[in-house]
C-alpha positions as CSV (number, residue, x, y, z in Angstrom):
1,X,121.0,-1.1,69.8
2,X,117.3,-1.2,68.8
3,X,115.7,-2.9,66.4
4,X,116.0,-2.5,63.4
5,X,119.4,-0.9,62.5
6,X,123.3,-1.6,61.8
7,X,125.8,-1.4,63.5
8,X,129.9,-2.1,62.7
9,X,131.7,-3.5,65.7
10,X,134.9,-3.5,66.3
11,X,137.3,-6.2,64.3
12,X,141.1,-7.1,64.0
13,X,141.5,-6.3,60.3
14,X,138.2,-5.7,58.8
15,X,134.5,-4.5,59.4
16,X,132.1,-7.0,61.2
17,X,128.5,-5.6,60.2
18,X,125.6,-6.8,62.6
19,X,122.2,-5.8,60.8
20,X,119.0,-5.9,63.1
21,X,115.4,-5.8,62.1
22,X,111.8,-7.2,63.7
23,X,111.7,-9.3,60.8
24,X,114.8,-11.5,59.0
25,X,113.8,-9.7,56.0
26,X,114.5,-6.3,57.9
27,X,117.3,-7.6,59.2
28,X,118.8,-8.6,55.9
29,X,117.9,-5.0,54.6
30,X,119.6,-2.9,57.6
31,X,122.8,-5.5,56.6
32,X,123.2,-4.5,53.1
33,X,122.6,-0.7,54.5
34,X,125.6,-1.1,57.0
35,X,127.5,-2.9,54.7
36,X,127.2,0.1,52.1
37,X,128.2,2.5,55.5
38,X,131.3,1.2,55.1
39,X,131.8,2.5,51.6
40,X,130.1,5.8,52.1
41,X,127.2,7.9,53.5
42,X,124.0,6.3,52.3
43,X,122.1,9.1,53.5
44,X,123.7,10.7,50.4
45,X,122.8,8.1,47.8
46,X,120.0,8.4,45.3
47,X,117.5,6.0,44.5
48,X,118.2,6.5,40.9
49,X,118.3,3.0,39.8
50,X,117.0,-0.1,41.0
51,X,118.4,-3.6,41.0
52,X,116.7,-6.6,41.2
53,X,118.3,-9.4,43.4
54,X,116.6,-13.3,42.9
55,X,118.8,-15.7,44.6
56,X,119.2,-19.0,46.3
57,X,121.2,-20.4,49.5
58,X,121.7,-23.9,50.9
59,X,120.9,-22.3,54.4
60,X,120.4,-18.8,55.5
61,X,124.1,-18.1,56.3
62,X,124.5,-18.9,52.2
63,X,121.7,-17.1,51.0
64,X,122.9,-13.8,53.4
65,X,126.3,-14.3,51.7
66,X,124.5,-14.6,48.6
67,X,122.8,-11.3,48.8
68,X,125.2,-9.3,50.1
69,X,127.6,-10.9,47.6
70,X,125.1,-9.9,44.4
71,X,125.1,-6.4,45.6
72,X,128.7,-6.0,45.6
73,X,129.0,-7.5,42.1
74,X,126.9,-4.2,40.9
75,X,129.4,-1.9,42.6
76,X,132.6,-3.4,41.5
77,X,131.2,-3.6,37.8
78,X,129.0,-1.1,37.2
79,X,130.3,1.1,40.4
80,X,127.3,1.7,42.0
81,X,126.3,2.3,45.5
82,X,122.9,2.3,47.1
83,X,121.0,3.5,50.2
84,X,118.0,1.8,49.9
85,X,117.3,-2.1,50.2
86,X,114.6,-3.5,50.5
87,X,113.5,-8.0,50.9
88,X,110.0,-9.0,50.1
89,X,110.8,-12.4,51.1
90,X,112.6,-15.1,52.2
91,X,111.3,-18.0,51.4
92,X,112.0,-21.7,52.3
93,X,111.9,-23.8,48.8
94,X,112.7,-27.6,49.6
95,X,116.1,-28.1,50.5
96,X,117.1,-24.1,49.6
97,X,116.1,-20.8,50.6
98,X,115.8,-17.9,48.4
99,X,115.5,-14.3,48.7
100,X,113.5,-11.5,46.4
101,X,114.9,-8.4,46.9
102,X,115.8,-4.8,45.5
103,X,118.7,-2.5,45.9
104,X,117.8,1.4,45.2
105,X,121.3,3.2,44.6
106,X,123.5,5.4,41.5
107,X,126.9,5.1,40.2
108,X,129.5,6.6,42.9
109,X,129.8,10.4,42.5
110,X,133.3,10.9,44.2
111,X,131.7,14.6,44.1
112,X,128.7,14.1,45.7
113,X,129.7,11.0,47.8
114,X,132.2,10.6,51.0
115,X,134.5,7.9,50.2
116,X,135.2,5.8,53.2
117,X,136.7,1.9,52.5
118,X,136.4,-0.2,49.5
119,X,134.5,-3.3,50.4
120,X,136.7,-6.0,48.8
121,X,134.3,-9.1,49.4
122,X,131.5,-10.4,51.7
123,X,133.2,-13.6,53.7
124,X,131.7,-16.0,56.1
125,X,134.2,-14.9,58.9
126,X,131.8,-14.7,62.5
127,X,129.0,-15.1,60.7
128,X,125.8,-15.5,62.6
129,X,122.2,-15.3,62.5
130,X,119.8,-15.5,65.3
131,X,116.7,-14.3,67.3
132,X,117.3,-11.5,70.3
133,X,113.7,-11.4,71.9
134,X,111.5,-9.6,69.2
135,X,114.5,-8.9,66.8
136,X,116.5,-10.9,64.2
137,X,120.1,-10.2,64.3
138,X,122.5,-11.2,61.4
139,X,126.5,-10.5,61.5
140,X,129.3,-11.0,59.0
141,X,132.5,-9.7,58.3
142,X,133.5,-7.8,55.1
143,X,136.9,-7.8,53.8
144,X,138.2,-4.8,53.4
């Protein structure tokens, strides 16, 4: 796979999202993009509304949960869906990290929008995050 990108492997029960990008940052972005694949065509999304995502990790695998975790909140409360994300930074502050992000998306239009599989929750399972050459690579799995 090149880099960036997403990708969704192939998993006993749920979705196992790999997110690839030259910077962790891009990586991080092209995460929250597959993870929204799973739910439906982001190609299809608007950039209607933005939201803004400010949050801190005890480590990077925490702060990816974290984001990916915030982003869900919005859907299963307010129902929306976005096809745009993007990081300005990840930032290293004492013992925590923390990420400033936004999320470009709408409310699901069951019209307008495929529906694929309800993303139940973002979950630690084969989580990893690591350098492949010139490319940061992140994975997870989502329950579905």
């Amino acid at each position: 796979m090149s880099c960036p990108g997403f990708a969704h492997e192939e998993h006993t029960a749920d979705v196992l999202v790999v997110g690839r990008g030259r910077t962790l940052e891009e990586a991080f972005e092209q995460a929250a993009i597959g993870v929204y694949e799973v739910i439906t065509d982001t190609r299809s999304v608007r950039p209607e509304g933005r939201v803004d995502v400010d949050v801190t990790g005890i480590d990077l695998e925490n702060l990816l949960y974290r984001w990916i975790e915030e982003l869900l909140i919005y859907t299963d409360s307010e129902g929306l869906v976005f096809g745009i994300a993007r990081v300005c930074r990840i930032i290293r502050e004492g013992d925590e990290y923390r990420i400033v992000a936004s999320a470009w998306g709408e409310p699901f239009d069951p019209e307008r929008h495929e529906q694929r599989t309800i993303v139940k929750a973002m979950t630690y399972a084969q989580m990893e995050i690591r350098r492949e050459g010139d490319c940061w690579r992140v994975q997870f799995v989502v329950d579905i």
